[in-house]
C-alpha positions as CSV (number, residue, x, y, z in Angstrom):
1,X,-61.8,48.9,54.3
2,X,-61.9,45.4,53.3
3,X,-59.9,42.4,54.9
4,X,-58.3,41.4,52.4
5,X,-56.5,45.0,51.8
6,X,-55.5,45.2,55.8
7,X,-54.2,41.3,55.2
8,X,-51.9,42.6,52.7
9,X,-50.8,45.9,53.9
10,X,-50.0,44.0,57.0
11,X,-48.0,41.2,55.1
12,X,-46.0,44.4,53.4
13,X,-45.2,46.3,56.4
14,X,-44.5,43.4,58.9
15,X,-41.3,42.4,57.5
16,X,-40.1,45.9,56.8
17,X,-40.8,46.9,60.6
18,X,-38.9,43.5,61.5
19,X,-36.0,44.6,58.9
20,X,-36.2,47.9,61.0
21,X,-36.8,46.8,64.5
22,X,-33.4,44.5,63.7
23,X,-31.5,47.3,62.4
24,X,-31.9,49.4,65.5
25,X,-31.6,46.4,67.6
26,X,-27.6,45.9,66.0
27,X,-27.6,49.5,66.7
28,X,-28.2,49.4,69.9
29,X,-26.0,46.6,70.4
30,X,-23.0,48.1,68.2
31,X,-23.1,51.3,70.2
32,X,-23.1,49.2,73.4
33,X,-20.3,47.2,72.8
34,X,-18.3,50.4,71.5
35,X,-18.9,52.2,75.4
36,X,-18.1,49.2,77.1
37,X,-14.4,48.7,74.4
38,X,-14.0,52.6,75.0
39,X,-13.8,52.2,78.9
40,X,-11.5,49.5,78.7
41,X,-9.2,52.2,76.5
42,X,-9.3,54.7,79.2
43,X,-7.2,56.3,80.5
44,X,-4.8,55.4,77.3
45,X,-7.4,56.6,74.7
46,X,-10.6,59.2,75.6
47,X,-13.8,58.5,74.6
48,X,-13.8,61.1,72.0
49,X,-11.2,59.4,70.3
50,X,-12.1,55.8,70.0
51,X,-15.3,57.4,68.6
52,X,-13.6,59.6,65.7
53,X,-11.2,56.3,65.0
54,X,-14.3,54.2,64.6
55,X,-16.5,56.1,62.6
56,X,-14.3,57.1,60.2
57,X,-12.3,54.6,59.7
58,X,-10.9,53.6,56.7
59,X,-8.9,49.7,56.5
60,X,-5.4,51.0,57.3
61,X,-3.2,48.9,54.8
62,X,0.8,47.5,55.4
63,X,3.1,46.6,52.8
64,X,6.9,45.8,53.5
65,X,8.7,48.6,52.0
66,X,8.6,52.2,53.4
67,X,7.3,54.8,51.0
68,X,9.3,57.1,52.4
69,X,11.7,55.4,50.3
70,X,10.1,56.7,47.3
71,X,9.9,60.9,46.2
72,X,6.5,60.6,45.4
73,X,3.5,58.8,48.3
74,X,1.6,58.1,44.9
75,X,3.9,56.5,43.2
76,X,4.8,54.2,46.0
77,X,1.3,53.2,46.3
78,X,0.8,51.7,42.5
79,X,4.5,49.7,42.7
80,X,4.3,47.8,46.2
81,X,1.7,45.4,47.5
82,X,-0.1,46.0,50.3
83,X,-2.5,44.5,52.4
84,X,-5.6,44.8,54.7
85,X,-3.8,45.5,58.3
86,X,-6.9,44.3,60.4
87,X,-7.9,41.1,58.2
88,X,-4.4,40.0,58.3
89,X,-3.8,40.0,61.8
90,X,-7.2,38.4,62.3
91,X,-6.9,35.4,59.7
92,X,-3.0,34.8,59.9
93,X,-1.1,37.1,62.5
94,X,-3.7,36.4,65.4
95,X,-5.7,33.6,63.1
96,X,-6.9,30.4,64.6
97,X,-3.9,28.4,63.1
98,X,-1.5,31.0,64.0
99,X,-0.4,30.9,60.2
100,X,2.5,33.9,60.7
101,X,4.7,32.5,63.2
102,X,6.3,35.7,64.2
103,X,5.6,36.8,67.8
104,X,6.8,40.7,67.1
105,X,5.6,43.1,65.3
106,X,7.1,46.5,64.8
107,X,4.9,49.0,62.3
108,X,6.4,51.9,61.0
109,X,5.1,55.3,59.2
110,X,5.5,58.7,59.1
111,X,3.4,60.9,61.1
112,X,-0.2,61.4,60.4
113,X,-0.1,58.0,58.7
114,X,-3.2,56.6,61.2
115,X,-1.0,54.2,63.1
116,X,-3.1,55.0,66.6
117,X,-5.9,54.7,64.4
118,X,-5.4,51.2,63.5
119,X,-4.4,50.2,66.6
120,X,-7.6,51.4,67.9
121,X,-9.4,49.6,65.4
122,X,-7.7,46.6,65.7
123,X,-8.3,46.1,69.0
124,X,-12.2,46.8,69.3
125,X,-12.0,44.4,66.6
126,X,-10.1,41.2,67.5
127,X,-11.8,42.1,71.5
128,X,-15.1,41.8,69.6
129,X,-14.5,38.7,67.6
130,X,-16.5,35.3,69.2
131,X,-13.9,32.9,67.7
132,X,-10.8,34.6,69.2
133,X,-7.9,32.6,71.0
134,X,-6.2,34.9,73.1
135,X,-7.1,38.3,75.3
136,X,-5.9,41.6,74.0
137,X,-4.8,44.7,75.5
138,X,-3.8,48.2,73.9
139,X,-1.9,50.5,75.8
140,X,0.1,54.0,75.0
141,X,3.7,53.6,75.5
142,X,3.7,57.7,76.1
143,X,1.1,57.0,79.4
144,X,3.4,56.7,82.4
145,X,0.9,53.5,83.7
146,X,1.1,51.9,80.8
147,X,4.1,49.1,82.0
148,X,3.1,49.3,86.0
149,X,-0.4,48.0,84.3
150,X,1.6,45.6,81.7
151,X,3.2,44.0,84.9
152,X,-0.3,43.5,86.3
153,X,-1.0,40.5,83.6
154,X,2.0,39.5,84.1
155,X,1.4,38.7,88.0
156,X,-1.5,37.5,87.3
157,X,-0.3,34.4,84.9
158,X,-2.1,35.7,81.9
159,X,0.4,37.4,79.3
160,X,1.0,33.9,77.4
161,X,-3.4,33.8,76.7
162,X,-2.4,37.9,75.8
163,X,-2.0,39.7,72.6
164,X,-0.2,43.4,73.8
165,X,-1.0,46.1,71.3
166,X,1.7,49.0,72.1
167,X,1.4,52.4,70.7
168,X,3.5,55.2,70.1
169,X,7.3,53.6,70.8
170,X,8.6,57.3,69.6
171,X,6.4,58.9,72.1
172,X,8.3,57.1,75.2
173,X,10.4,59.7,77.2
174,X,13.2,57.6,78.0
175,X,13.2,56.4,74.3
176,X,13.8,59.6,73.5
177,X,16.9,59.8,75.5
178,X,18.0,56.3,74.6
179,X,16.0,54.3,72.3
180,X,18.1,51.2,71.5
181,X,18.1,50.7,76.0
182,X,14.7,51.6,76.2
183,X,13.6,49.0,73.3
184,X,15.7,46.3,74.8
185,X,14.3,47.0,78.7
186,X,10.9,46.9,76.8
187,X,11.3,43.7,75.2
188,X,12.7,42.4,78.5
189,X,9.4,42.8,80.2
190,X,6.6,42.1,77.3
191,X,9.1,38.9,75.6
192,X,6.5,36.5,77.5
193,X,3.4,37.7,75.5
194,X,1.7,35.4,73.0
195,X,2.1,38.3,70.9
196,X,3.5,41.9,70.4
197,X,2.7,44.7,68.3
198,X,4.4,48.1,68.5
199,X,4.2,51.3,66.4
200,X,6.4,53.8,65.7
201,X,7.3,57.0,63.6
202,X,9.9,55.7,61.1
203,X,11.8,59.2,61.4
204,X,12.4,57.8,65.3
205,X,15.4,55.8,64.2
206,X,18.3,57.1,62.4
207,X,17.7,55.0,59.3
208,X,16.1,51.5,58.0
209,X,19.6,49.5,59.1
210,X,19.2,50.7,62.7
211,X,15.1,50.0,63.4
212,X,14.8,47.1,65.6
213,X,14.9,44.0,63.7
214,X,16.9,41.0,65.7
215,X,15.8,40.2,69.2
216,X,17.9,38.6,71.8
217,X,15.5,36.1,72.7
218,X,15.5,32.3,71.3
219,X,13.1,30.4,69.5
220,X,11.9,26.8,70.2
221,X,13.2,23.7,68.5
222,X,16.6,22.9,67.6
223,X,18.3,25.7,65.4
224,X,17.8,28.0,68.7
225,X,17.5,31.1,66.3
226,X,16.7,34.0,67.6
227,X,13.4,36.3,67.3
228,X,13.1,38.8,65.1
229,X,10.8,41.9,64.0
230,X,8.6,41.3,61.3
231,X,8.5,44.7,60.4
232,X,5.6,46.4,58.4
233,X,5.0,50.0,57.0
234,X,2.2,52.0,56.5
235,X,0.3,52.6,52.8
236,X,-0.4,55.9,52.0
237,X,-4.6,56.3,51.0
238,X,-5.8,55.5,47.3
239,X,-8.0,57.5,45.4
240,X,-10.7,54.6,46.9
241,X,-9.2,55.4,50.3
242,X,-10.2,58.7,50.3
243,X,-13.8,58.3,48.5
244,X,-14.4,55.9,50.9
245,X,-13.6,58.7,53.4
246,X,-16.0,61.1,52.1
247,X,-18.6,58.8,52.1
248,X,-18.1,58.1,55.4
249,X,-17.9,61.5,56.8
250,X,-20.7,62.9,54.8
251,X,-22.7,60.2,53.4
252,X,-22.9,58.2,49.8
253,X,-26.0,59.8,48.9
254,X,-26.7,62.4,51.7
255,X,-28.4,65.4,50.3
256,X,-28.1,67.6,53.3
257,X,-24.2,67.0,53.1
258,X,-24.0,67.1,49.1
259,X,-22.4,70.7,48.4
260,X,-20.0,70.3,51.4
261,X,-18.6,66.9,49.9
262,X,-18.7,68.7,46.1
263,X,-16.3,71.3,47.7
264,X,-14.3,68.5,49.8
265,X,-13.3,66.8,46.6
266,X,-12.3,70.3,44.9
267,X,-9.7,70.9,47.8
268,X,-8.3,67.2,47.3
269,X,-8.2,67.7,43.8
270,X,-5.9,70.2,44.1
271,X,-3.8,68.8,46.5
272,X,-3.9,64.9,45.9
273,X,-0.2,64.1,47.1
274,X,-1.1,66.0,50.9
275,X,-4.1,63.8,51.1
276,X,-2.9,60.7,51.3
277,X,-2.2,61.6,54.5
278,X,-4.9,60.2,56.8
279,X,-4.6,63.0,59.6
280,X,-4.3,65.6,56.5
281,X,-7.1,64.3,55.0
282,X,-9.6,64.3,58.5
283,X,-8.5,68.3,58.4
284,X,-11.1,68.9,55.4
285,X,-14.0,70.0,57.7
286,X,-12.0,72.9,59.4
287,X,-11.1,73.7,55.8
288,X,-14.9,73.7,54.6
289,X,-15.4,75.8,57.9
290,X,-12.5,78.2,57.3
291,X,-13.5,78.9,53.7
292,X,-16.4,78.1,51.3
293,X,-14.4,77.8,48.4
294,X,-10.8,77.8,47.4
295,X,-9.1,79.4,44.6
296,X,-5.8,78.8,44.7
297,X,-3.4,75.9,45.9
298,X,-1.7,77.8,48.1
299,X,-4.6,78.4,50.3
300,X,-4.9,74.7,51.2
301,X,-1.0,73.7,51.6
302,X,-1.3,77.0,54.1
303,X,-3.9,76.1,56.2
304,X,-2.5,72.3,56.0
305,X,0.6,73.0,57.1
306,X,-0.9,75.5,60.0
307,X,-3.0,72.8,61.4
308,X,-0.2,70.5,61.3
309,X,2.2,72.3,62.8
310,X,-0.5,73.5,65.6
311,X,-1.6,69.1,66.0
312,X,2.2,68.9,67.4
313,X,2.4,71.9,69.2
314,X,-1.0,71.1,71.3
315,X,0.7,68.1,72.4
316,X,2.7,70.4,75.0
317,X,1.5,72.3,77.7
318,X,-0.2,75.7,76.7
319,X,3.3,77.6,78.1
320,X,5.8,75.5,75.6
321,X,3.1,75.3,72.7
322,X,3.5,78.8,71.3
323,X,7.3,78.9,71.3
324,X,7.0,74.9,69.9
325,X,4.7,75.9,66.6
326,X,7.2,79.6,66.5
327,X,10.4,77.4,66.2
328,X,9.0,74.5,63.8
329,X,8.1,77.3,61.2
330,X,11.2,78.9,61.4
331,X,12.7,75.5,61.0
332,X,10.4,74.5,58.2
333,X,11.6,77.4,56.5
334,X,15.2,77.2,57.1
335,X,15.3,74.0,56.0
336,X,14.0,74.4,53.0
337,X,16.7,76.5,51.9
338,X,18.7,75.0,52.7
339,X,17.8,71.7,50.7
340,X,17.5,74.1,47.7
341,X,20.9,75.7,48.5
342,X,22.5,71.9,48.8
343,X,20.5,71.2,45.5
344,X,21.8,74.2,43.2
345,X,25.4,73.5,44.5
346,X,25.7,69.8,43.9
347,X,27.2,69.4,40.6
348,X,26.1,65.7,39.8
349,X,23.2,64.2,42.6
350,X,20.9,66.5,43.2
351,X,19.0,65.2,45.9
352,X,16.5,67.0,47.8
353,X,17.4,65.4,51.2
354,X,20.1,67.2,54.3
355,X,21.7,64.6,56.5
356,X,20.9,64.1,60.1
357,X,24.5,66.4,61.0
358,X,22.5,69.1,58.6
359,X,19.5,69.3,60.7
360,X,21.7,69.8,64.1
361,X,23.7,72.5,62.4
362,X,20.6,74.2,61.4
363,X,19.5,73.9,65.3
364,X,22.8,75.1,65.9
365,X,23.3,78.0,63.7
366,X,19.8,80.0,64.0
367,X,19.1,79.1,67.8
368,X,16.3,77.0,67.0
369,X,14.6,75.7,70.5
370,X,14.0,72.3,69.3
371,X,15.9,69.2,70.2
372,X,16.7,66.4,67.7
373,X,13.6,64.1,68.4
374,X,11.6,67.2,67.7
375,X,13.4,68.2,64.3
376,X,13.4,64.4,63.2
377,X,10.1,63.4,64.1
378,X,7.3,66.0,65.2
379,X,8.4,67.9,62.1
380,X,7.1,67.8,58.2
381,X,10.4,65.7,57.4
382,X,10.1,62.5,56.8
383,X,13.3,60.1,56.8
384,X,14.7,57.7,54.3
385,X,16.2,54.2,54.3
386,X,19.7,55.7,54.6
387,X,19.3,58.4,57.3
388,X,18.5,61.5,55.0
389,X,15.8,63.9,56.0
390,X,13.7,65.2,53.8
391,X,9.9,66.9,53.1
392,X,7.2,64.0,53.3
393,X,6.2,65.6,49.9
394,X,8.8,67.6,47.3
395,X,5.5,70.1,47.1
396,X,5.7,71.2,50.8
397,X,9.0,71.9,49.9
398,X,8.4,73.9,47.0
399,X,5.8,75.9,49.3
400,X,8.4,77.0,51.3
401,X,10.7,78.0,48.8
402,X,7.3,80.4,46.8
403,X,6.8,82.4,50.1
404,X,10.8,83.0,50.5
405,X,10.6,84.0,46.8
406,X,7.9,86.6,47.3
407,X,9.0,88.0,50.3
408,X,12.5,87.7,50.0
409,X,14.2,89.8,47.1
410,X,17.7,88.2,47.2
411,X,16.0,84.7,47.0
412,X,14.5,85.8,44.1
413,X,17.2,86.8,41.9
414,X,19.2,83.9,42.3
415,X,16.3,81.2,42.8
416,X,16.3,78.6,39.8
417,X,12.5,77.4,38.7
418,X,14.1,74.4,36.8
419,X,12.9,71.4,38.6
420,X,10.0,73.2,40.6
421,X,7.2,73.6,38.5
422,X,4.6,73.6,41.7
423,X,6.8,76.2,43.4
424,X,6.2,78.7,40.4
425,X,2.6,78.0,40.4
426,X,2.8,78.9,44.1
427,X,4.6,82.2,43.2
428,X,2.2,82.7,40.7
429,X,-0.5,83.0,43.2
430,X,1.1,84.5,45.6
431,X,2.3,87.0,42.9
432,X,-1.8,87.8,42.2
433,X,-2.3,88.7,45.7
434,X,0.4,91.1,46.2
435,X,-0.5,92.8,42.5
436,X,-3.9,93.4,43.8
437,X,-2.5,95.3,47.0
438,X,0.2,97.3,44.9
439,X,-3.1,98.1,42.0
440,X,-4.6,100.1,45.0
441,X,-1.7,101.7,46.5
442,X,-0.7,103.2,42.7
443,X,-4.4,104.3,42.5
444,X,-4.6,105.8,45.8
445,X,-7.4,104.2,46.6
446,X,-8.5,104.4,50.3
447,X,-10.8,101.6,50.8
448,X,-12.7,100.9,54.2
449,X,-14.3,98.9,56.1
450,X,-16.4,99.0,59.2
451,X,-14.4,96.4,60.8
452,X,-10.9,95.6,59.8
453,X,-7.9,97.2,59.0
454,X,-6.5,93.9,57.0
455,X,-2.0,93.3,56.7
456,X,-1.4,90.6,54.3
457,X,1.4,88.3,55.4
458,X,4.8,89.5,55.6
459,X,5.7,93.4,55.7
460,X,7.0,93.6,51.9
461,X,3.5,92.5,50.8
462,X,2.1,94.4,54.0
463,X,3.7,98.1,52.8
464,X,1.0,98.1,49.6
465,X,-2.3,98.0,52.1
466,X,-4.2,100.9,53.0
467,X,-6.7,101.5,55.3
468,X,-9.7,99.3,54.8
469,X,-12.9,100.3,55.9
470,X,-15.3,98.6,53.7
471,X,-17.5,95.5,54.3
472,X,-15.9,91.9,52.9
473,X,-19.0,91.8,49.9
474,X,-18.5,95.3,49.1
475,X,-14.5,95.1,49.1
476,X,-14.7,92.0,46.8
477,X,-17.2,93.8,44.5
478,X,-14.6,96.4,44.1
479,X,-11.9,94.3,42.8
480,X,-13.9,92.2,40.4
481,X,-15.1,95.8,39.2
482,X,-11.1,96.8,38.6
483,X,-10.1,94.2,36.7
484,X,-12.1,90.5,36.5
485,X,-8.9,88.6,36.0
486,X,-7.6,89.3,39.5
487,X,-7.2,87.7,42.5
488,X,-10.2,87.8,44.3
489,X,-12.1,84.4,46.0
490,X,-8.4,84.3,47.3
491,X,-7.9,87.4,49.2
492,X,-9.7,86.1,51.9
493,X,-9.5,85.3,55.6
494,X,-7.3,82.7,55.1
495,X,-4.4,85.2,54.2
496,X,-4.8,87.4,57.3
497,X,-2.7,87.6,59.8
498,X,-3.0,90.9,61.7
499,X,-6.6,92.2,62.6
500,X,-6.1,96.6,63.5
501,X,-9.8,97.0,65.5
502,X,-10.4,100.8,65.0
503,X,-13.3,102.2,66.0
504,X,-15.9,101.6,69.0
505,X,-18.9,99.7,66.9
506,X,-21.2,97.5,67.5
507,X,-20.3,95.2,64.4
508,X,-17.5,94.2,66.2
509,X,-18.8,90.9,66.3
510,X,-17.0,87.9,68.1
511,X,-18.4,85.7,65.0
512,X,-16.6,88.4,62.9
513,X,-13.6,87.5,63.7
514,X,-13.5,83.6,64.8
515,X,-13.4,82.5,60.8
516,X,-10.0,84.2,60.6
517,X,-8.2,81.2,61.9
518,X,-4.5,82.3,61.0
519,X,-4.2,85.4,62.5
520,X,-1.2,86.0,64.5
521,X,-1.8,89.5,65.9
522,X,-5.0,91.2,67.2
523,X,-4.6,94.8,68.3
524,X,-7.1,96.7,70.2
525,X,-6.9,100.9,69.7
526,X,-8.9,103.3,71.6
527,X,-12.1,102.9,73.0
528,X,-12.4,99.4,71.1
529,X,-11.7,97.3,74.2
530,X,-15.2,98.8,75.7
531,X,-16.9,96.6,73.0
532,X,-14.9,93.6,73.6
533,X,-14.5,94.2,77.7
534,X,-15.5,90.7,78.9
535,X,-15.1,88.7,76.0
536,X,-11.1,89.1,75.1
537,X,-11.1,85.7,76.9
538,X,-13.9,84.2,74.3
539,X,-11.9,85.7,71.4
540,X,-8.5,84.3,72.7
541,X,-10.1,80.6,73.2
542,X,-11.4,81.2,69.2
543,X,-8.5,81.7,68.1
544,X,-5.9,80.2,70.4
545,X,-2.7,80.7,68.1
546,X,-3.4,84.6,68.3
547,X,-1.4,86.6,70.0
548,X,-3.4,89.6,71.5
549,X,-1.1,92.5,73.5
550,X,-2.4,92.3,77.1
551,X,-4.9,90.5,77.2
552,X,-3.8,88.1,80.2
553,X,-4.8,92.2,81.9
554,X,-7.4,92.9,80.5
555,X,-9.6,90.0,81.3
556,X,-9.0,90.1,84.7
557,X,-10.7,94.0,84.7
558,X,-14.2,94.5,85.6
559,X,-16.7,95.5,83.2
560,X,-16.0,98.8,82.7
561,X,-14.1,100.8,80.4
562,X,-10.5,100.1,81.1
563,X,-7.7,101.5,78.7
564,X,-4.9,99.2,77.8
């Protein structure tokens, strides 16, 4: 090989291994500096977290009007101007020539919006920044340390050099009790620091009037004004948000990931006004996982609104959790009707919004185990600028309303479709599945499978189901065979929520059964619990919303056959 071609080669690939060596050098170094930002988080954030927040992060952006205020997220989105919430803070609310002169910040959104996100972000962030003029600190205002450790920088002289990131206002248990003493006992001890940033769900405070905006501490200089909150809200994502999203989660140009992301945007397609929703929107891999394709609408707003509903509930302990996700559906339902009952009675406004005394009475009147902070703010309502509670989308809404249409006969006759197009869409699906079940029953058709004995939803739908005992390929073949038009990629898993085990097999697979994430009931007949003896545990940590008759028993039997 001559010199000359070794001279050149070497030429080529010495800056390219450079250009490499550098990149994993800045890898290295990124990563590091992310363990040492995520130990200074704990015990407020885990480890787990700050890694999620960082990886996926898309710029949060504020804007000065809540778009809550609006009916539609989207809409809100294309009127009001919004900025970068990171590049902000760092050029002019944290910048080098303080350009904002505001000392408090209060930001506000509905849940989901990514506000601990941002936080997060922000402070790994300004922490990291070489030219920065002040310490920072992020704490949880939910973590019962978080002021004893506050009052630690203060005793030590070093809260005017501090910037105090607070998080989660409306997760403070004594501002739950009392949130206009808590906020002022708050301010009392953090009015020192150079500056203050706290979140908060906006459905935390009764309406726009009431959040915090005039403090009872002075300014400097001669007018002896007082402080005030310069309050910020929350965008919703654009359509660049969340392509900016995918890209991060499965790669521009990723080839492995291509189908996944194909399907991703499907699901979004069809429910654009949910995704703008950060926390909705980092949901898409359990819906890629829970099914490979979705037909219908109503498959995604149902496994949406499960996981939501589920995100609060796992905030309690595992004994209040069940009744907790039990009581907000039957709240989310009641609701509902009754926004649509309040609509088809008022003669002129016909706003789709109950009042603050609404939501007690409905507490009240159907023994609802839920107390106001619950209803107001852990639930799917959002609240508007003058106190009115309503769905943080008029489509969840109209969700609601389809399912008590379908399964509830006097809500049928007198239900009114003028004014809810999505909601008889919704019922049009919904109407496909239950045909499909009443087709076999007329026909007599006994189909089985090997594994499941499947009841669809509610017991009107339920009555038209016979005995399956046919394989899931071989049950889908059969329905495309009776008529093509029918419902069929949508009679799937994600409809299921009772699971009959029959028979003693060994197909009774633990895999078999984990992709059926909403089932609600799992009932084990004669000599099936042999098969599953020592793995009921397994199956009940699958699927932790199921509810499987005595099991707490039958795990604590030994190996043999035991009969429940």
């Amino acid at each position: 090989m001559p010199n000359w071609f070794v001279e050149v080669v070497l030429l080529v690939l010495l800056p390219f291994g450079l250009w490499i060596l550098n990149k994993i050098k800045n890898k290295i170094s990124r990563h590091l500096r992310y363990i040492k930002k995520a130990k200074d988080l704990h015990p407020y954030f885990t480890k787990s977290y700050v890694k999620e927040a960082r990886k996926y992060y898309v710029p949060t952006r504020l804007r000065d009007k809540p778009p809550s205020n609006y009916e539609d997220y989207l809409m809100s989105r294309t009127i009001d101007i919004d900025i970068d919430a990171i590049q902000w803070f760092k050029s002019k609310g944290f910048g080098f020539t303080d350009e904002d002169d505001a000392r408090f910040y209060l930001i506000l959104s509905d849940s989901g919006m990514g506000k601990s996100t941002l936080m997060v972000n922000l402070y790994i962030e300004y922490s990291s920044y070489f030219f920065r003029k002040y310490d920072i600190k992020l704490f949880t205002l939910g973590h019962p340390q978080t002021l004893e450790d506050i009052k630690k920088i203060k005793d030590d002289y070093r809260e005017k050099k501090t910037i105090l990131l607070l998080d989660g206002f409306d997760e403070d248990s004594e501002a739950a009790q009392d949130w206009k003493k808590r906020f002022r006992e708050l301010i009392d001890i953090v009015q020192g620091f150079r500056k203050v940033v706290i979140t908060s769900r906006t459905q935390f405070f009764p309406n726009e009037i009431e959040e915090p905006y005039e403090l009872h501490i002075q300014k400097n200089g001669k007018d002896k004004e007082n402080h005030t909150f310069h309050k910020m809200y929350v965008s919703p994502f654009s359509d660049s948000d969340v392509k900016m999203y995918l890209d991060k989660k499965f790669g521009r140009y990723n080839p492995f990931n291509f189908e996944k992301k194909e399907i991703a945007k499907k699901i979004i397609d069809q429910s654009p006004s949910l995704m703008v929703r950060p926390m909705l929107l980092s949901y898409i891999d359990d819906l890629l996982q829970t099914s490979s394709s979705f037909k219908y609408v109503f498959q995604i707003y149902d496994q949406l609104i499960l996981k939501w509903i589920s995100r609060e509930a796992n905030r309690f302990g595992s004994e209040r959790a069940d009744s907790f996700r039990e009581n907000l559906q039957l709240f989310s339902r009641i609701v509902a009707l009754k926004i649509y009952e309040k609509w088809s009675s008022r003669p002129i406004e016909k706003g789709l919004s109950l009042s603050a005394e609404d939501i007690e009475k409905i507490a009240k009147d159907f023994d609802i185990e839920l107390d106001s902070l619950e209803m107001k703010s852990k639930s799917l309502l959002n609240r508007n600028a003058i106190g009115q509670y309503k769905f943080s989308h008029k489509s969840i809404l109209e969700f609601f309303l389809a399912k008590e249409y379908i399964i509830n006969e006097d809500f049928s006759k007198k239900f009114d479709f003028i004014g809810f197009d999505q909601a008889k869409k919704f019922v049009g699906e919904f109407s496909k599945v239950k045909y499909v079940l009443k087709f076999i029953d007329e026909k007599n058709i006994k189909i089985y499978s090997s594994v499941f004995e499947i009841l669809i939803g509610e017991q009107k739908v339920a009555r038209f189901v016979k005995t399956i005992s046919l394989n899931e390929t071989q049950f889908y073949d059969l329905l495309i065979k009776m008529d093509d038009s029918i419902f069929v990629e949508g009679f799937n898993e994600l409809i299921f929520e009772n699971l009959v085990i029959q028979k003693d097999s060994s197909k009774y697979k633990i895999e078999n059964i984990k992709k059926f994430t909403t089932l609600k009931r799992i009932t084990l007949f004669t000599n099936v619990e042999k098969t599953y003896n020592g793995k009921i545990k397994e199956l009940k940590e699958l699927i932790p919303n199921c509810y499987i008759p005595g099991w707490d028993f039958f795990i604590n039997q030994d190996s043999s056959y035991k009969s429940i």
